[in-house]
SEZAKOL-904330 format. One record per residue (C-alpha): residue in three letters; x, y, z; residue number from 1. Coordinates in steps of 0.02 Angstrom, whole numbers, plus 50000, padded with zeros to 5 digits. Layout:
<pts>
<res ALA; X X; Y Y; Z Z; n NUM>
...
</pts>
This chain:
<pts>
<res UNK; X 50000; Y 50000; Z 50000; n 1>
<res UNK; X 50068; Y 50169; Z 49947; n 2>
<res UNK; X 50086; Y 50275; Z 50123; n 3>
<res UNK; X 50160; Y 50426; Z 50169; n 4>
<res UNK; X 50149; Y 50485; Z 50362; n 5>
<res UNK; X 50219; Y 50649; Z 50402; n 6>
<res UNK; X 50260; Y 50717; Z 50588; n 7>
<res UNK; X 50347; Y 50813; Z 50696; n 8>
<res UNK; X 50264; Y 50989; Z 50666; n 9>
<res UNK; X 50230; Y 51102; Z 50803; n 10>
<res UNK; X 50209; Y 51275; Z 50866; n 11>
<res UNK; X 50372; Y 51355; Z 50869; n 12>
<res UNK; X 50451; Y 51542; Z 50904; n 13>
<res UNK; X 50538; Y 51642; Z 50768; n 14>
<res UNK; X 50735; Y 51580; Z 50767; n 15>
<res UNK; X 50680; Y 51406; Z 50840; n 16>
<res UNK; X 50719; Y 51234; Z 50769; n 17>
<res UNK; X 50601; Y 51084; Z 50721; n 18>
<res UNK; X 50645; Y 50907; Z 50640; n 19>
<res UNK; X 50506; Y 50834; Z 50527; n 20>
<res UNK; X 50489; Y 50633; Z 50511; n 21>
<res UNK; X 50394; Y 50548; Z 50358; n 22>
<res UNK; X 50354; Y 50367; Z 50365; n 23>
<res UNK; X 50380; Y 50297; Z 50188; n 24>
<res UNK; X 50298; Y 50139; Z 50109; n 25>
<res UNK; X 50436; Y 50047; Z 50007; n 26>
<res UNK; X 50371; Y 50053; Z 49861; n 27>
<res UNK; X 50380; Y 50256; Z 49861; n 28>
<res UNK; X 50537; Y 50270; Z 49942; n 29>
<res UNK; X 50656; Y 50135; Z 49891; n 30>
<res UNK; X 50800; Y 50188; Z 49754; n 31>
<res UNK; X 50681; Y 50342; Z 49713; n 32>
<res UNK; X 50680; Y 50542; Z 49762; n 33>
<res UNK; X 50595; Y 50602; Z 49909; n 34>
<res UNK; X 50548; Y 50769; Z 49948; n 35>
<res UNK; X 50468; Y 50899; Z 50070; n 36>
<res UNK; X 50341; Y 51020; Z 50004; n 37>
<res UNK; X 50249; Y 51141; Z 50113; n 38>
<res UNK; X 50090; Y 51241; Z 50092; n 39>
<res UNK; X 50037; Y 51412; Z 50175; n 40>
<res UNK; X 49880; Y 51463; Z 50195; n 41>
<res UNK; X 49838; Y 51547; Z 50028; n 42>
<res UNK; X 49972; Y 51502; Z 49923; n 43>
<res UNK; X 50021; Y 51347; Z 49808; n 44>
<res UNK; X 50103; Y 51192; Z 49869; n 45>
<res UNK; X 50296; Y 51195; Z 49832; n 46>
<res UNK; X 50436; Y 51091; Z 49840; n 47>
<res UNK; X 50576; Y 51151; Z 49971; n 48>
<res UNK; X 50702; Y 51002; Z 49964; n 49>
<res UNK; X 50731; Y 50815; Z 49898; n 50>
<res UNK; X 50869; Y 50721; Z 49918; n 51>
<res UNK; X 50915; Y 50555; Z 49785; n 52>
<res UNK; X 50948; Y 50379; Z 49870; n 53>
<res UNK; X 51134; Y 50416; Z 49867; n 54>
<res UNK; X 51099; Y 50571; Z 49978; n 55>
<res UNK; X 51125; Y 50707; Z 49850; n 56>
<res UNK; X 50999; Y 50880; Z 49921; n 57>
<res UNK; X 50922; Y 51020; Z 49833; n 58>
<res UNK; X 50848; Y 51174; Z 49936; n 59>
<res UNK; X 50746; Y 51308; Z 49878; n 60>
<res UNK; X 50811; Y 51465; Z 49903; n 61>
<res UNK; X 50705; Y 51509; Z 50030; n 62>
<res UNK; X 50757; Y 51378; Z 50145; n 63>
<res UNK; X 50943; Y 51344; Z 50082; n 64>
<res UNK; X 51057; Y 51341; Z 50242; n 65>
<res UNK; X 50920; Y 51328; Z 50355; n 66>
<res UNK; X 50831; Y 51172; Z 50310; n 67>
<res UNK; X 50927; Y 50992; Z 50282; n 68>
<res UNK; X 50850; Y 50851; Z 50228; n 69>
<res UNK; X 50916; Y 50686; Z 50258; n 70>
<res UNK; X 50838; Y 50499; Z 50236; n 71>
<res UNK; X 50861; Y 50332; Z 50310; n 72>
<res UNK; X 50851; Y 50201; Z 50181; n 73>
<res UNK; X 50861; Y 50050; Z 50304; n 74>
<res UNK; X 50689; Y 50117; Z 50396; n 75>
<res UNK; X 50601; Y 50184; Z 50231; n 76>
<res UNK; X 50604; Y 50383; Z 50330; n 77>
<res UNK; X 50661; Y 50550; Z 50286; n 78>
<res UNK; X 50695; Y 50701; Z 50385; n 79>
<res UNK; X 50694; Y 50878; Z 50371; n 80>
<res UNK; X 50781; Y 50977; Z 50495; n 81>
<res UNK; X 50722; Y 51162; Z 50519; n 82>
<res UNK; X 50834; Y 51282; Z 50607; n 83>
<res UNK; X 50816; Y 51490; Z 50611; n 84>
<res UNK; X 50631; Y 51463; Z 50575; n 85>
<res UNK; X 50536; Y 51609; Z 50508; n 86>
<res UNK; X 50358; Y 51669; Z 50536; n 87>
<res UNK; X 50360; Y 51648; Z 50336; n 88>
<res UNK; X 50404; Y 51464; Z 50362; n 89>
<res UNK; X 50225; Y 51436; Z 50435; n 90>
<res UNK; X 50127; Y 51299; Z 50316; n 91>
<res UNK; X 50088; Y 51119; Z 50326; n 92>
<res UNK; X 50221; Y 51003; Z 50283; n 93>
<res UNK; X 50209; Y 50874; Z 50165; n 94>
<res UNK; X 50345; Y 50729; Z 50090; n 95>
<res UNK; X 50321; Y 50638; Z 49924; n 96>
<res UNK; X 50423; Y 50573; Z 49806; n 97>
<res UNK; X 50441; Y 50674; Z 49649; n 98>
<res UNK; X 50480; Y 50599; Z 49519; n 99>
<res UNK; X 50390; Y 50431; Z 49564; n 100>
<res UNK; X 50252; Y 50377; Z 49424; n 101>
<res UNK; X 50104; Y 50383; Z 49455; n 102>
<res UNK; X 50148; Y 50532; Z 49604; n 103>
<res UNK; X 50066; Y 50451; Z 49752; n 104>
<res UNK; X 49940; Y 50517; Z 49855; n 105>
<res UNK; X 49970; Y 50671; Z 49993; n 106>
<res UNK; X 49976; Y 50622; Z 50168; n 107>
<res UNK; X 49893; Y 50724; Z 50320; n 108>
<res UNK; X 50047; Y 50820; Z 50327; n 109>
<res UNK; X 50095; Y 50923; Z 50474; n 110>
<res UNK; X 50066; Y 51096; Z 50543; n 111>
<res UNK; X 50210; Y 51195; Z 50567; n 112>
<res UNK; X 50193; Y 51379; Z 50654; n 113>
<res UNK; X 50325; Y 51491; Z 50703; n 114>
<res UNK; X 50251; Y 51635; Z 50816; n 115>
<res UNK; X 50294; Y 51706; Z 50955; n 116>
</pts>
């Protein structure tokens, strides 16, 4: 069964860190992509990092040397670690897989907020 379970989001104050988990099914994860979009309220979903199997990362620019992504291929998971988090970083965080055919479905995804 094709599953993606995302966690780890929280309420958070500006500058503070946060480390996102997503539960792969093998089929998604193994040998492919994976990537964590977000969404804020009122804009489009977008893609702010993926990482190959062999660990290679891209970041958006918004997010580059804040954000690092990382994966676990023995336990199907893949991180994103969030440090010097900005109000503008507020959204609900999503993983998927890219460039996987047919693109599976969107987990719950998880609620990030940084406020003070």
């Amino acid at each position: 069964q094709v599953q993606l379970v995302e966690s780890g989001g929280a309420l958070v104050q500006p500058g503070g860190s946060l480390r996102l988990s997503c539960a792969a099914s093998g089929s998604i994860f193994s040998g492919n992509v994976m990537g964590w979009y977000r969404q804020a309220p009122g804009k489009e979903r977008e893609l702010v990092a993926r990482i190959t199997s062999g660990g290679s990362t891209w970041y958006a620019g918004s997010v580059k040397g804040r954000f690092t992504i990382s994966r676990d291929n023995a336990r199907n998971m893949v991180y994103l670690q969030m440090n010097s988090l900005k109000a503008e970083d507020t959204a609900v965080y999503y993983c998927n897989a890219p460039t996987y055919y047919p693109f599976p479905p969107w987990g719950q995804g998880t609620q990030v907020i940084v406020s003070s």
